[in-house]
N, C-alpha and C positions, 0 to 999 in steps of 0.2 A: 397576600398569600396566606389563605389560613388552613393550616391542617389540625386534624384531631394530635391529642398525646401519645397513639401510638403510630403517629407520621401515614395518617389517613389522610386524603384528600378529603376536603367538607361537601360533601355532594348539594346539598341545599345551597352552597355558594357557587359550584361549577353549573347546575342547572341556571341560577341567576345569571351568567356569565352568558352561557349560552342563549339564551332569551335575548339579552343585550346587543348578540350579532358577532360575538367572540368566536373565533376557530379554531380546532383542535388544537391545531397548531402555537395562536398565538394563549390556549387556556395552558397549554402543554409548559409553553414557557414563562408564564405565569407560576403555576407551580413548582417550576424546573422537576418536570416527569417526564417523560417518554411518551413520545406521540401516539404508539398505542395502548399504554396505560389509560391514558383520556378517554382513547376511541372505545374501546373496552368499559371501562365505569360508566361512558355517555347507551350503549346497547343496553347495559345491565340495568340504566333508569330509563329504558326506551327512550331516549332523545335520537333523533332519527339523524345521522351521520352529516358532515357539511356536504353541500349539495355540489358545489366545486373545488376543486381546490384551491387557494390562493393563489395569485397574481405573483410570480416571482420579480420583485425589484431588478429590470437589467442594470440599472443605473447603478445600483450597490455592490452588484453582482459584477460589475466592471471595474469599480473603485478597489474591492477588497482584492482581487486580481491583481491590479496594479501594486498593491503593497502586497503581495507575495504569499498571501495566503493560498492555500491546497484545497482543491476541489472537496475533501472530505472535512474541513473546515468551515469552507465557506456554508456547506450543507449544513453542517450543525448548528451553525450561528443563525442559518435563515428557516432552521427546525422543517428540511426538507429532504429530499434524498440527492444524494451524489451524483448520479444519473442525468438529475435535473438540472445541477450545475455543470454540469458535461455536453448537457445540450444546449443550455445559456451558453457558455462559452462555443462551442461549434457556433449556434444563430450568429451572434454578434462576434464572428470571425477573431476571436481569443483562440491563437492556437496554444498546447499546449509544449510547457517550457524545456520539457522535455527529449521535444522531436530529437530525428538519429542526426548524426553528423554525416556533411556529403562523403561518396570515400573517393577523396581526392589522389594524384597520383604518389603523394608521398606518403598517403593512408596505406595505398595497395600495395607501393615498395615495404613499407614495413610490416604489413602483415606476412605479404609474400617473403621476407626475413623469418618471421617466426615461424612460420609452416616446416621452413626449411631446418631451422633448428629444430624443430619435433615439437612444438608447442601443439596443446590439443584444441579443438574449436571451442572447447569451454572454456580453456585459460585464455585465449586471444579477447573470447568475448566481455572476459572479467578485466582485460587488459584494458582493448581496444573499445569496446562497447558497441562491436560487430555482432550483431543478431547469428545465429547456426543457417537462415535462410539465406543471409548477405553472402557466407563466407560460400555455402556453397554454391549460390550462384557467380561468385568471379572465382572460390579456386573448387570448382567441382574435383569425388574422387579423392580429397584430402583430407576428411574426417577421418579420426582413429576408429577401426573396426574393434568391437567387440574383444578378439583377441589382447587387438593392443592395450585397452581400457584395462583386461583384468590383469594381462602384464605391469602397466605399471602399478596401481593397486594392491598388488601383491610385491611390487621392489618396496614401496612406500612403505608399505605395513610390515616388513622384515626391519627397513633401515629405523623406526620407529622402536620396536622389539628392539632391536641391536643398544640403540642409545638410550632406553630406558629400561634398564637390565639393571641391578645394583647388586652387589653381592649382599651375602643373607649376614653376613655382619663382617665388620669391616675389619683389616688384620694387617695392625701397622707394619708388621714385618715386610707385610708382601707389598703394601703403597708407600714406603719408604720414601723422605725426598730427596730427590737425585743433589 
């Protein structure tokens, strides 16, 4: 990895690199720069861009899955876009680890609990990890309108105001301990 002193890439080394059968990709991580830094410097000394892209390793790209790495990881470590590991994993049947939960019937009883208690479709979701589409299709009709959103909004932001109120200086007379 040879840069100038002021953290220039050596182009007379990148062009040599290039010649050799190097790609973007793997000069990028050679220099640890950014794959259109390269692409960029390679237009600017007319070197004419790689002609395909690289071959994505499934076989790596299965392994680094297995130990827990995250789709925007695995891209960066294979100097490729996230995209691409999104579709590697869809090819080779990687679902991701994230999928929803079924909503079983003691999912739907306790959802159907907190509806009841006044819970809003956004705290259920933060709760339960029930999408706005889920909740409306088993409890259509049950999202807070409008009204009720700025009602509570507004109790929130009184009861807020109320308990962060201080007086403007403190006056032991009147907070005396009981």
């Amino acid at each position: 990895m040879t840069r100038t002193r002021q953290g220039k890439i050596d182009r007379e080394e990148l062009a040599a690199l290039v010649a050799d059968g190097w790609t973007t990709a793997e000069i990028a991580a050679h220099y640890d720069a950014h794959v259109d830094s390269i692409s960029k410097i390679r237009r600017h000394l007319g070197i004419s861009a790689d002609q395909r892209a690289p071959r994505i390793d499934r076989e790596e790209v299965a392994r680094l899955v297995d130990n827990g790495w995250t789709n925007r990881a695995i891209a960066k470590e294979l100097h490729v876009h996230p995209d691409s590991i999104s579709r590697i994993r869809h090819e080779l049947g990687i679902t991701n680890p994230h999928r929803p939960r079924p909503m079983t019937p003691e999912r739907l009883t306790r959802i159907r609990e907190m509806i009841e208690d006044g819970w809003s479709h956004a705290e259920i979701h933060r709760t339960e990890g029930a999408d706005k589409e889920t909740l409306a299709r088993y409890f259509p009709g049950t999202a807070w309108t409008p009204q009720q959103r700025a009602e509570y909004v507004s109790t929130l932001r009184s009861i807020n105001t109320h308990f962060n109120k201080r007086p403007a200086r403190y006056d032991r007379r009147k907070y005396e301990a009981a």
